[in-house]
N, C-alpha and C positions, 0 to 999 in steps of 0.2 A: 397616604396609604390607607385602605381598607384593613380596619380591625375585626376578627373572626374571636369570637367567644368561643370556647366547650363547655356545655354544661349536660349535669345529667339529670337536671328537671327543667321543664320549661317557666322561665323566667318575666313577670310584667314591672312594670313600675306603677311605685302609690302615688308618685312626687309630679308626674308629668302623665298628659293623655298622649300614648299611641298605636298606633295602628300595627297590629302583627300581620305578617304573612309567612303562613307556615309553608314547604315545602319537604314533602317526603323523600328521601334520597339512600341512594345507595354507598358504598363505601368506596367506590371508582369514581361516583360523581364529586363525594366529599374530598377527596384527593386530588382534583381537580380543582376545585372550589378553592380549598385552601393554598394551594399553591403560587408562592410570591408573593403570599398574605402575611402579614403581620397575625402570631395569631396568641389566644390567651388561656389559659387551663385555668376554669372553677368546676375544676373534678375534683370532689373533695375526698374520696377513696382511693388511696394507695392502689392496690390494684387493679381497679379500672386504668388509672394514670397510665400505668404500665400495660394491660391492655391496648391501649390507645397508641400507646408507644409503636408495639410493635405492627398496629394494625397500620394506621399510617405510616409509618418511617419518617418518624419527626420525634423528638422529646418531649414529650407531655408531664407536666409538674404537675405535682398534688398541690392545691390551691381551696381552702377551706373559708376565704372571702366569700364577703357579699358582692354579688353582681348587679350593678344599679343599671339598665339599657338605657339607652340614649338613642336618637335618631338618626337614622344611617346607620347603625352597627348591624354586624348580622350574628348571629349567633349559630352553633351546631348541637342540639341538643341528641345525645348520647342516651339511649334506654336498650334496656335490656328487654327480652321482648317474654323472660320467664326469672320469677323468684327465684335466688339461689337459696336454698337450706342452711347453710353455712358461706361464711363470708372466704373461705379458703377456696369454695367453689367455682369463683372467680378463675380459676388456674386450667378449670374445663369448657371453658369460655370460645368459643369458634363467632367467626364472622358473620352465621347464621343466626346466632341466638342476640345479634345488633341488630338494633334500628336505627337510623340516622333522621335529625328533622331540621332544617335548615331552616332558620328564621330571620325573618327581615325586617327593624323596626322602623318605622316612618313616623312622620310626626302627622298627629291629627291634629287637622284644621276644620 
């Protein structure tokens, strides 16, 4: 099965070379994507998590690991598209103020 990361910075490896491919995406295509995926939360903020939650309809854990990528994984990198002032801010958070970035890692040869 296809593993699907969350992340909300985008992530390289120091340990191995490879190859990203970024794609831009929306929140219908991510819900798409993700489905019948195996998938894995390195949201390390409580409230995005929760965010997340409800944007997709799936349970999103807070996860404050480190994410090491490997080949073949894809990742969904999670960004806000404006600074919150405060971290309670989060709470006025609409679908509008997400970006979604779908990442695909490959091995470079």
């Amino acid at each position: 099965m296809v593993k699907v990361v969350l992340l909300n910075a985008l992530v390289t490896s120091s340990k191995i070379p490879l190859i990203l491919k970024t794609i831009p995406s929306n929140l219908d295509e991510v819900k798409k994507f993700i489905e019948n995926k195996e998938t894995e939360s390195y949201i390390g903020h409580e409230a995005t998590a929760q965010l997340l939650t409800t944007l997709l309809n799936k349970p999103i854990l807070t996860n404050r690991s480190m994410y090491d990528p490997r080949p073949g994984e894809f990742a969904i990198v999670v960004r806000l598209k404006k600074r919150l002032e405060k971290s309670e801010d989060i709470k006025n958070v609409t679908v509008d103020d997400v970006e979604f970035i779908v990442v695909e890692y490959s091995e470079y040869k």
